[in-house]
LUMVEXDO-580316 format. One line per 8 residues: their letters; for each residue z, x, y negated of N, C-alpha, C, O. Coordinates in nm, 3 decimals. Atoms other than C-alpha are relative to their C-alpha. Layout:
A> Z:X:Y:Z:X:Y:Z:X:Y:Z:X:Y ~ ... $
END
This chain:
XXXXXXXX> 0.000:0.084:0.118:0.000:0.000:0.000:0.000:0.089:-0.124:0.090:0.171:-0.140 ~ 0.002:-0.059:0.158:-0.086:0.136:-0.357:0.053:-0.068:-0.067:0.129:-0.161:-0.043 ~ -0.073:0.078:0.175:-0.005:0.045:-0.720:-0.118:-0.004:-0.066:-0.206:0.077:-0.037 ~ 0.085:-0.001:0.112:-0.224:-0.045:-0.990:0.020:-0.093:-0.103:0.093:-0.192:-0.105 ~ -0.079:0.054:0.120:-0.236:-0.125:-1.338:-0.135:-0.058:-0.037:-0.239:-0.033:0.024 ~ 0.141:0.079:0.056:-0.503:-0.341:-1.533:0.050:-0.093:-0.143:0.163:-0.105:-0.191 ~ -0.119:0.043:0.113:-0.513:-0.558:-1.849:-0.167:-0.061:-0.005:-0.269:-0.026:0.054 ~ 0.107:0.070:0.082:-0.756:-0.806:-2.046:-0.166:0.011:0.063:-0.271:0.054:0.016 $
XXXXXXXX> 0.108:0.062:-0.052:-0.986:-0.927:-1.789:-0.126:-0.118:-0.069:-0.248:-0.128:-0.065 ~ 0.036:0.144:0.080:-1.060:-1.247:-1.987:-0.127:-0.065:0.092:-0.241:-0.091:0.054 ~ 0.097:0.080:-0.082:-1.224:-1.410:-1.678:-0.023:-0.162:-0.029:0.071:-0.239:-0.046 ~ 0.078:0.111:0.052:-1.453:-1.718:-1.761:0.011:-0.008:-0.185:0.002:-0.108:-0.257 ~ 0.016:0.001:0.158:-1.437:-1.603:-2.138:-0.171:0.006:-0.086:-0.236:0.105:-0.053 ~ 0.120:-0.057:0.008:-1.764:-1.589:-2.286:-0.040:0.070:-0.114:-0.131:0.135:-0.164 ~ 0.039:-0.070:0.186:-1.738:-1.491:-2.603:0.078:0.143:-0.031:0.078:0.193:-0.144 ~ -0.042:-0.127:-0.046:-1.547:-1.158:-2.468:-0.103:0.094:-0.019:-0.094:0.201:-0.078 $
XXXXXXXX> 0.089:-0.086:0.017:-1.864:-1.040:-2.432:-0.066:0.050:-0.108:-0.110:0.165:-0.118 ~ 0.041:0.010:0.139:-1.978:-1.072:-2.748:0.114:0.096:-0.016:0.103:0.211:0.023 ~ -0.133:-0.043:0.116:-1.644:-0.969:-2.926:0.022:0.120:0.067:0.107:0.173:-0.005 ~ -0.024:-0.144:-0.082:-1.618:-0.637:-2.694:-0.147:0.036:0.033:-0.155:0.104:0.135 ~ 0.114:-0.060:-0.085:-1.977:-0.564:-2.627:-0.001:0.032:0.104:-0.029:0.151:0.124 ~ 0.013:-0.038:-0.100:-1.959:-0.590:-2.297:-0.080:-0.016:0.092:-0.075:-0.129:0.142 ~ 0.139:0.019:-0.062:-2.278:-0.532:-2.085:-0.035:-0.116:0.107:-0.096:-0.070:0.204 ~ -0.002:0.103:-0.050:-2.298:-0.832:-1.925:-0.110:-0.123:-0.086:-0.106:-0.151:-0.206 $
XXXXXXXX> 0.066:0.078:0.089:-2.576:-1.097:-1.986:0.074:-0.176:0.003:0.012:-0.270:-0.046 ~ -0.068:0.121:-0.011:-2.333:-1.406:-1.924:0.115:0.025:0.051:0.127:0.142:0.086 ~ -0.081:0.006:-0.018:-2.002:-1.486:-1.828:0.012:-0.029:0.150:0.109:0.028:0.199 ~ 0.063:-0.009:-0.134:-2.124:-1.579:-1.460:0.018:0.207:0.055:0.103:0.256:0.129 ~ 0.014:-0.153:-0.007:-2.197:-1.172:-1.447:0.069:0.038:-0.036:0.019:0.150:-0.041 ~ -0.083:-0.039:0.104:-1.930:-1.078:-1.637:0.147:0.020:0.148:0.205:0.112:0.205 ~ -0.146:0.012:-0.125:-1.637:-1.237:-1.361:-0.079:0.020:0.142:-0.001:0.036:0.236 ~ 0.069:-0.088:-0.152:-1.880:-1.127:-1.043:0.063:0.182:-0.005:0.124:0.253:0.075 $
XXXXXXXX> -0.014:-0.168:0.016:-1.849:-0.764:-1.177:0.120:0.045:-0.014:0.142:0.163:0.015 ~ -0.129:-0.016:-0.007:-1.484:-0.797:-1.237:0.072:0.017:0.106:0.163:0.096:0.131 ~ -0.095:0.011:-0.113:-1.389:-0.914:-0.929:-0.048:0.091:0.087:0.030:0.157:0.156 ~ 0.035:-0.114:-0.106:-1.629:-0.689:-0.725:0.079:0.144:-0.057:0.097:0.227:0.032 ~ -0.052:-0.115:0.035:-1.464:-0.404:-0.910:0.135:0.021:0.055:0.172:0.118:0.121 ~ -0.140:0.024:-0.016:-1.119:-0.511:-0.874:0.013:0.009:0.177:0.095:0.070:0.245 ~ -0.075:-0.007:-0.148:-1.118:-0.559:-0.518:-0.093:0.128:0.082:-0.095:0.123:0.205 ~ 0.051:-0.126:-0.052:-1.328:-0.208:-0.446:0.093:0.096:-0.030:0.082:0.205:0.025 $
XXXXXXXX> -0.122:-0.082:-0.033:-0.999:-0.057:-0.540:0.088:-0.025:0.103:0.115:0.024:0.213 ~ -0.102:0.077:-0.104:-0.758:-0.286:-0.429:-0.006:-0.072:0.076:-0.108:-0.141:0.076 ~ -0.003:-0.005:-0.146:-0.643:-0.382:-0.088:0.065:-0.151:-0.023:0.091:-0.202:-0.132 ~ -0.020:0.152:0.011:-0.538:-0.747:0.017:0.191:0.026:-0.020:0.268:-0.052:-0.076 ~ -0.168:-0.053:-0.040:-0.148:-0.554:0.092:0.029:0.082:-0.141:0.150:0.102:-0.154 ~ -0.037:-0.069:0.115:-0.176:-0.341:-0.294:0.117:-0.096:-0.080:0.144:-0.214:-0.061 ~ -0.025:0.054:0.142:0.012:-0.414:-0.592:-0.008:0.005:-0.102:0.023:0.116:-0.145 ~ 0.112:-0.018:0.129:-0.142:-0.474:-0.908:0.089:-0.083:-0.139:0.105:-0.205:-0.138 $
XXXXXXXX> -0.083:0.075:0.112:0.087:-0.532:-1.285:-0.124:-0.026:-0.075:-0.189:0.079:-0.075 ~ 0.098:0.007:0.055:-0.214:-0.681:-1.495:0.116:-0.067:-0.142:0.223:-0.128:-0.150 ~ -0.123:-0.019:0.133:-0.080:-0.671:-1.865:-0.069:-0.114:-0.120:-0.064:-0.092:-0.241 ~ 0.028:0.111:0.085:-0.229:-0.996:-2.019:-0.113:0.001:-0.009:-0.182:0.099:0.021 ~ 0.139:0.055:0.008:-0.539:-1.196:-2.091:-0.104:-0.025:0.114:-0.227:-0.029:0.115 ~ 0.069:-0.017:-0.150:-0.604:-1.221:-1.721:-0.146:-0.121:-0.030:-0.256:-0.083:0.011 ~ 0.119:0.118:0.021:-0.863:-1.566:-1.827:0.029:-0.058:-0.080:0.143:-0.070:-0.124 ~ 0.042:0.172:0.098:-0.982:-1.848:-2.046:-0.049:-0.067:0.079:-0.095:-0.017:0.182 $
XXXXXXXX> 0.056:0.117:-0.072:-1.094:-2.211:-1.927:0.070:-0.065:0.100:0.191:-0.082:0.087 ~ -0.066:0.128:-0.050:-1.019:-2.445:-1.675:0.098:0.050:0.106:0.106:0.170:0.133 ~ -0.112:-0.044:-0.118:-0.752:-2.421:-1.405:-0.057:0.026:0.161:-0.007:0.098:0.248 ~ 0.043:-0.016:-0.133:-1.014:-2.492:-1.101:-0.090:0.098:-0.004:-0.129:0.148:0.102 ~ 0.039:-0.139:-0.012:-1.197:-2.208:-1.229:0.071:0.168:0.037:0.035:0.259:0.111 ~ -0.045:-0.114:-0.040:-0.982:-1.942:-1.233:0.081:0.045:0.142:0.102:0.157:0.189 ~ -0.073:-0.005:-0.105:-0.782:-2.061:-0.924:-0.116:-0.003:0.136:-0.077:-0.039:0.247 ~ 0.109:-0.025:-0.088:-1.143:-1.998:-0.720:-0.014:0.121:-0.016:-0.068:0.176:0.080 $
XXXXXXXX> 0.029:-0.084:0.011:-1.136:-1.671:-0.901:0.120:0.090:0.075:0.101:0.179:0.158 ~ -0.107:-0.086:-0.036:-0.805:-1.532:-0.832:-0.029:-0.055:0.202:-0.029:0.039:0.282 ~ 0.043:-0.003:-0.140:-0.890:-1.669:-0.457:-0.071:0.091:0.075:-0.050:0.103:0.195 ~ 0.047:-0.086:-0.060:-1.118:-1.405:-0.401:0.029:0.160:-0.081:-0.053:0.249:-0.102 ~ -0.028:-0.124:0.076:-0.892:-1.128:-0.599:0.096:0.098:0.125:0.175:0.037:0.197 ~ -0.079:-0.074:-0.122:-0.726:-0.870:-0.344:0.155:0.038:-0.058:0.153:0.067:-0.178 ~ -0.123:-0.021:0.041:-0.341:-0.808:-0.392:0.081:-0.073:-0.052:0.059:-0.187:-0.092 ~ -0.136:0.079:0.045:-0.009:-0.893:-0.492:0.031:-0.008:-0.162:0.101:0.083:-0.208 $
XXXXXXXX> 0.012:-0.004:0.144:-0.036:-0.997:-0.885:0.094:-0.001:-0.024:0.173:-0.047:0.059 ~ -0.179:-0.032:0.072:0.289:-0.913:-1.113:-0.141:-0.052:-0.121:-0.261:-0.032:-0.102 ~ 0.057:0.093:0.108:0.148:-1.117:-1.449:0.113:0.035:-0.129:0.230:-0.003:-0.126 ~ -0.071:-0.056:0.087:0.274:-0.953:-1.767:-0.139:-0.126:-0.105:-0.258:-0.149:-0.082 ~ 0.042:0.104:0.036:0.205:-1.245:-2.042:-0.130:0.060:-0.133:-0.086:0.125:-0.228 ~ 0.104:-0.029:0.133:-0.100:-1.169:-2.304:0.023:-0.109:-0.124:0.108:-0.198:-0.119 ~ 0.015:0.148:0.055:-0.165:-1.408:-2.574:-0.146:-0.097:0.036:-0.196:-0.168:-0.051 ~ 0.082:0.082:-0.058:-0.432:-1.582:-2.387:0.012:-0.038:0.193:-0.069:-0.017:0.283 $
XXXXXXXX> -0.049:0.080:-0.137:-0.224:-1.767:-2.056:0.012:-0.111:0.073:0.067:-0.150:0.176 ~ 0.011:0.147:-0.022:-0.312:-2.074:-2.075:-0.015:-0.053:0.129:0.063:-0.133:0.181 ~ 0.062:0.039:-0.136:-0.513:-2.110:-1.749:0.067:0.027:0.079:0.094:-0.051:0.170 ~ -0.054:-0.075:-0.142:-0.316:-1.825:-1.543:0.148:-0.114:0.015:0.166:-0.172:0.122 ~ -0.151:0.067:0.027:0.038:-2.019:-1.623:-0.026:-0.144:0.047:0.082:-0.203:0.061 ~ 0.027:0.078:-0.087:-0.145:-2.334:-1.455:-0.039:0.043:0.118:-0.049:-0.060:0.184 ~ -0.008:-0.059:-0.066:-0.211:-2.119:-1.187:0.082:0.090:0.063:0.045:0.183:0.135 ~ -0.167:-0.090:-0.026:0.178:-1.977:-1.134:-0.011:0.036:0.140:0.028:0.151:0.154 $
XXXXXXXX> -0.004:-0.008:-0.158:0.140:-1.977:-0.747:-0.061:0.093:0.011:-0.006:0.137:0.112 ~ 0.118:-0.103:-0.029:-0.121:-1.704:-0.733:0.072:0.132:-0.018:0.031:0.234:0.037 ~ -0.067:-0.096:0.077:0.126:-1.478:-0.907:0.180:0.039:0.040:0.289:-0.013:0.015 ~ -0.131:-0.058:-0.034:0.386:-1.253:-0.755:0.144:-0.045:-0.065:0.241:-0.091:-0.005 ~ -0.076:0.073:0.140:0.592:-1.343:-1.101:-0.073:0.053:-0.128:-0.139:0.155:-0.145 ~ 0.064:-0.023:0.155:0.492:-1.378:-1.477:0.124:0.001:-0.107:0.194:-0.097:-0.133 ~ -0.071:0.022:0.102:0.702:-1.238:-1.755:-0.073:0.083:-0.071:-0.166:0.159:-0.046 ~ 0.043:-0.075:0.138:0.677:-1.125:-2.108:-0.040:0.157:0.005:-0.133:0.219:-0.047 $
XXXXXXXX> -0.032:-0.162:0.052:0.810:-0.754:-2.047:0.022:0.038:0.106:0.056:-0.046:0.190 ~ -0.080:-0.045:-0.124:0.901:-0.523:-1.777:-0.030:0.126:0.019:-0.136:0.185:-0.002 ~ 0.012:-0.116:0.040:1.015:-0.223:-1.732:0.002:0.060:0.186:0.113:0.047:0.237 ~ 0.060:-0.076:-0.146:0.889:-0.049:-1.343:0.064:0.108:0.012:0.074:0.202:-0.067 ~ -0.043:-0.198:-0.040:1.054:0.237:-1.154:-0.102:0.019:0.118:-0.126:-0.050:0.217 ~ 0.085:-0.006:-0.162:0.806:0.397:-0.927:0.064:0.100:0.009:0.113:0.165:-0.084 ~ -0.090:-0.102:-0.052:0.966:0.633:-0.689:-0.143:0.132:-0.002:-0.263:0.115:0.020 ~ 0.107:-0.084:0.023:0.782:0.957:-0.743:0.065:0.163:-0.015:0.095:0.218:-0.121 $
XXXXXXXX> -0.047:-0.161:-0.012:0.904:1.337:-0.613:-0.019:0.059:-0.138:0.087:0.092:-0.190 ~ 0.036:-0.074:0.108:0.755:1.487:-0.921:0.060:-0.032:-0.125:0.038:0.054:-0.211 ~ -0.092:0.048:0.094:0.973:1.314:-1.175:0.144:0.099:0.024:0.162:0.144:0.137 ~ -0.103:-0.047:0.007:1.295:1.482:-1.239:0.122:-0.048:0.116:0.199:0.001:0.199 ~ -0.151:0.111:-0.054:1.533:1.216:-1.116:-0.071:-0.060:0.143:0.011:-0.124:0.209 ~ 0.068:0.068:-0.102:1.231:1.097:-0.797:-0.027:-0.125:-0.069:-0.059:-0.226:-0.006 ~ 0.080:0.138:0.017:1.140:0.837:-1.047:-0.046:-0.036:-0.122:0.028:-0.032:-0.220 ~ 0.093:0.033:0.106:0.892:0.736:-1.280:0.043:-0.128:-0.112:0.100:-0.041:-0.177 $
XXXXXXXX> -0.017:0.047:0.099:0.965:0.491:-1.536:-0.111:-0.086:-0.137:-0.110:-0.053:-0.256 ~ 0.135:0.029:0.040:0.660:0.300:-1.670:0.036:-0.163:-0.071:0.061:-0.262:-0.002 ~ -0.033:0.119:0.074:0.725:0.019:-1.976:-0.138:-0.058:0.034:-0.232:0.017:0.060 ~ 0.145:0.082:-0.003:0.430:-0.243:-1.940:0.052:-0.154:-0.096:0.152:-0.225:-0.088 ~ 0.015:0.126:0.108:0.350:-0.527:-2.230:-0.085:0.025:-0.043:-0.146:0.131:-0.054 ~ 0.161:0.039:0.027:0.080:-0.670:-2.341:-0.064:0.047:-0.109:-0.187:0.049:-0.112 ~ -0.009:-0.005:0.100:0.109:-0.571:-2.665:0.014:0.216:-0.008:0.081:0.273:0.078 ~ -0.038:-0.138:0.033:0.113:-0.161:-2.782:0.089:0.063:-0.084:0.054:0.085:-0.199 $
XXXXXXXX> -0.100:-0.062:0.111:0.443:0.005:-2.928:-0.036:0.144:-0.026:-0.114:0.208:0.045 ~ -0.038:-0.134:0.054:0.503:0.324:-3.106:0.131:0.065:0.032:0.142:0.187:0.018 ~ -0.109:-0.082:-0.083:0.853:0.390:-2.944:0.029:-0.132:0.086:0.007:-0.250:0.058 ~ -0.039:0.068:-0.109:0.973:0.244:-2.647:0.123:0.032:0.034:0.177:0.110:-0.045 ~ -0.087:-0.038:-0.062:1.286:0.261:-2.403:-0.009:0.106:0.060:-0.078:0.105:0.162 ~ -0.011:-0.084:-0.096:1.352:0.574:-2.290:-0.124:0.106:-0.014:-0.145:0.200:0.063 ~ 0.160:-0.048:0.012:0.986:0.691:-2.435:0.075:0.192:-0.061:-0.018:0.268:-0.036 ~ -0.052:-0.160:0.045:1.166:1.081:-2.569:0.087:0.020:0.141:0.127:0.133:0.171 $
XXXXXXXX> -0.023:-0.082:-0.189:1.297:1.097:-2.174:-0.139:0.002:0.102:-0.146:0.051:0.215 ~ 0.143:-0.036:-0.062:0.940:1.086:-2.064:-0.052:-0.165:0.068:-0.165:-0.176:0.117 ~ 0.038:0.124:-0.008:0.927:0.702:-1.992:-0.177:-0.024:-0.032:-0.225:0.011:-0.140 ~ 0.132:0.006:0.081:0.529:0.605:-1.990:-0.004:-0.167:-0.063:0.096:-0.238:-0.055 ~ 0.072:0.127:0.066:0.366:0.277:-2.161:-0.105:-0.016:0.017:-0.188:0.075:0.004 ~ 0.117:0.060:-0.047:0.111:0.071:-2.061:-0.040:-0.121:-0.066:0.047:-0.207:-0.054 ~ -0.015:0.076:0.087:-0.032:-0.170:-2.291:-0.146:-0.066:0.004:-0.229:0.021:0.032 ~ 0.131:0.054:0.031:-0.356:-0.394:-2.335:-0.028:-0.050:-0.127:0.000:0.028:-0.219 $
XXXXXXXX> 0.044:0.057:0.083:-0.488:-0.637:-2.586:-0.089:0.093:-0.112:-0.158:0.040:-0.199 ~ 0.078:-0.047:0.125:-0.647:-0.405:-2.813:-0.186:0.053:0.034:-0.271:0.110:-0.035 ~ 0.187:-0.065:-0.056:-1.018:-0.328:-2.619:-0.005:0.096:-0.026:-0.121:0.108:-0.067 ~ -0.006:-0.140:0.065:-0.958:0.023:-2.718:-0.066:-0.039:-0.128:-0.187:-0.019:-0.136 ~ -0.013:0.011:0.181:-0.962:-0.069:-3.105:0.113:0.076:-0.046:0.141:0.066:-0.165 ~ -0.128:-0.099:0.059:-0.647:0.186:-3.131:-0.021:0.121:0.087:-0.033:0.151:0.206 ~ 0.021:-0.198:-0.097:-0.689:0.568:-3.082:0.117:0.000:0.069:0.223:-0.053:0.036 ~ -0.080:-0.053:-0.070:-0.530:0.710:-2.805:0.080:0.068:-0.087:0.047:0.055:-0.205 $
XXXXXXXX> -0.110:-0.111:0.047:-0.226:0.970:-2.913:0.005:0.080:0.122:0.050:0.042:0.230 ~ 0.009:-0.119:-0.070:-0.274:1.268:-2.745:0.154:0.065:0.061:0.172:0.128:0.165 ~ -0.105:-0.014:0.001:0.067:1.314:-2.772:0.162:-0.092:0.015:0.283:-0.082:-0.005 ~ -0.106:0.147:-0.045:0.246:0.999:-2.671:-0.013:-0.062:0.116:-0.123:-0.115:0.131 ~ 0.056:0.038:-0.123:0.273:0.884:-2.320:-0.014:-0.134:0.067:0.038:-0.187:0.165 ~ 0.049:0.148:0.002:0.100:0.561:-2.368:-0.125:-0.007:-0.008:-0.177:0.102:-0.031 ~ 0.164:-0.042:-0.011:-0.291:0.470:-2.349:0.010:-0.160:0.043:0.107:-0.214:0.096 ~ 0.044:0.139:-0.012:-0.453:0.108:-2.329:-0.080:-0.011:0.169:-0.170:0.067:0.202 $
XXXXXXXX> -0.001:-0.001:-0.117:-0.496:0.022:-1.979:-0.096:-0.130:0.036:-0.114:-0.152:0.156 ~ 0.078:0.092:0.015:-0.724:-0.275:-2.040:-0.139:0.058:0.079:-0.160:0.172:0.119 ~ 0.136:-0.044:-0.089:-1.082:-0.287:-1.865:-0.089:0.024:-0.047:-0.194:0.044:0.014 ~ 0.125:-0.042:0.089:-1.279:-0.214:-2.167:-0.026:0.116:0.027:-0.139:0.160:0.050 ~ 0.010:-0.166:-0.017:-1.157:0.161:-2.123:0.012:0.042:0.098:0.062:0.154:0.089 ~ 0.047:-0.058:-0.120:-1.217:0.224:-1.777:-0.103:-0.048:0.087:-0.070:-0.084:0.200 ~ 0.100:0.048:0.006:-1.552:0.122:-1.735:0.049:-0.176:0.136:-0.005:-0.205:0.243 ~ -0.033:0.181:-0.067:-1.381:-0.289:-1.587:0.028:0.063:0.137:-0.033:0.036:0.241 $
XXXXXXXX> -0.089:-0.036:-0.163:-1.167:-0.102:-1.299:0.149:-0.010:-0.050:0.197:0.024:-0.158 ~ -0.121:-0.051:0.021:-0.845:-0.111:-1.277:0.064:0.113:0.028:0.022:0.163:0.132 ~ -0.017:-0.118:-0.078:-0.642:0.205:-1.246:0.090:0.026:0.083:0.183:-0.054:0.072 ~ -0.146:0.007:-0.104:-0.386:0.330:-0.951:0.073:0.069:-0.069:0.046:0.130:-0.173 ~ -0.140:-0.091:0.060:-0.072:0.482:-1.023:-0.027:0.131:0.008:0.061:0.185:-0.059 ~ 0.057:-0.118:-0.029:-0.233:0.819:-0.938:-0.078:0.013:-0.126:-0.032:0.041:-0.237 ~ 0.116:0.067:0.173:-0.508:0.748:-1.216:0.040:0.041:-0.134:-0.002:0.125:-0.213 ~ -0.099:0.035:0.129:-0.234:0.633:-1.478:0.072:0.166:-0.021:0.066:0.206:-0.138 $
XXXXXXXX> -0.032:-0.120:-0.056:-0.066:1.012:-1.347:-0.043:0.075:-0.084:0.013:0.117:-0.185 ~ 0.141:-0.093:0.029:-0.365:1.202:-1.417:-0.014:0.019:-0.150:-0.011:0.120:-0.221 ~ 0.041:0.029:0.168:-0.435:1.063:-1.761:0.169:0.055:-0.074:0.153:0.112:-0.182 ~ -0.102:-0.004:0.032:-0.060:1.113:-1.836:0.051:0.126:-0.038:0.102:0.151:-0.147 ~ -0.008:-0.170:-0.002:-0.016:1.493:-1.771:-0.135:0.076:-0.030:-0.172:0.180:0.023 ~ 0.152:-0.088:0.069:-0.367:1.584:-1.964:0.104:-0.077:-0.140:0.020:-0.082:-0.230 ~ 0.000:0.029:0.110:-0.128:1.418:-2.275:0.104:0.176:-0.022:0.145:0.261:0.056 ~ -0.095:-0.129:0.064:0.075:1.704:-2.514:0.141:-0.091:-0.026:0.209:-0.037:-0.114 $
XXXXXXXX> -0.121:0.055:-0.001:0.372:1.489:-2.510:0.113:0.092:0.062:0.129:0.090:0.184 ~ -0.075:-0.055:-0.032:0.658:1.736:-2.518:0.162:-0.085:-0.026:0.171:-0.176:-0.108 ~ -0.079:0.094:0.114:1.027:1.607:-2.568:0.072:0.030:-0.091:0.118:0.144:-0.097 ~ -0.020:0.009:0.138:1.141:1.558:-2.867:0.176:0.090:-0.060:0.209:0.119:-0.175 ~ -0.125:-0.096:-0.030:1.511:1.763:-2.778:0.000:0.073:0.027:0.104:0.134:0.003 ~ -0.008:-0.107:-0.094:1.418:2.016:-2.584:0.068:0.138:-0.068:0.156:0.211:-0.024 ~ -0.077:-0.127:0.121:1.500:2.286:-2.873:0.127:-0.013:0.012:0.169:0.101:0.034 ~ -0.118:0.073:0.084:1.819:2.138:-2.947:0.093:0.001:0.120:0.215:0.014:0.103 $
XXX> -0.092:-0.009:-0.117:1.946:2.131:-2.579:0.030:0.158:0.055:0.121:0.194:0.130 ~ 0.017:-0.170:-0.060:1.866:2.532:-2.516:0.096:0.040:-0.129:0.135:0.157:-0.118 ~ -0.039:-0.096:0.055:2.042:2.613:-2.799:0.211:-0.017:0.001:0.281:0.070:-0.051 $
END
């Protein structure tokens, strides 16, 4: 079983495409390419935190879509939930905020620490102990920080994949995010 993270699907949206330029000549093509993407990572046994805007439209649409989505959904709330939140059953659980420990040797303590909301902060819990952030809504409309260990996790910026916890990793330790004490404790 893996992990993975994702964000601002906006399945059966159509005007996504438009408002994100996203190569797609309809909204038909748009949630085909989503879902074939989505489930060429993930496994029917994964688990997947998707960080808001999962769809727009009707309830018997999206509950045909998430039918053929692979994994165990955790539903972090966007401001567009209308549909998924008539669709609660599909969904591991749905809240606002949440803060993830993944167990992970390479962490200090064996464990990772990963804030997820829908929304993008500038400090977080725990973000100067090496805590990461995971954030959507913005379609990459906000520069990365090279130096902050946060990054938009949405599907605009990874060409409509979601990424694994390995992935999220990767991108994480290419940032310059040193912490913000380290002087101050050596001396």
């Amino acid at each position: 079983m893996k992990l993975f993270f994702t964000s601002d699907h906006h399945f059966g949206h159509a005007n996504i495409i438009r408002f994100c330029n996203r190569p797609f000549k309809d909204v038909q093509e748009m949630n085909k390419v989503l879902i074939e993407r989505w489930n060429e990572k993930i496994g029917p046994k994964d688990t997947v935190y998707h960080l808001g805007d999962f769809a727009l439209g009707y309830k018997e649409n999206l509950a045909t879509i998430l039918k053929q989505l692979n994994g165990r959904i955790h539903l972090i709330t966007g401001n567009h939930e209308a549909t998924a939140l008539q669709n609660k059953e599909r969904f591991e659980w749905i809240k606002d905020y949440y803060e993830l420990k993944v167990k992970d040797p390479d962490c200090d303590n064996g464990v990772q620490r990963i804030i997820l909301f829908h929304y993008a902060m500038r400090v977080w819990r725990g973000d100067s102990r090496g805590n990461w952030h995971l954030y959507g809504h913005s379609h990459g409309n906000l520069p990365d920080l090279a130096d902050r260990l946060s990054f938009d996790i949405g599907v605009d910026n990874h060409d409509f994949y979601p990424l694994s916890y390995e992935e999220v990793k990767a991108i994480m330790q290419k940032k310059t995010w040193t912490p913000p004490f380290r002087d101050r404790q050596k001396a």
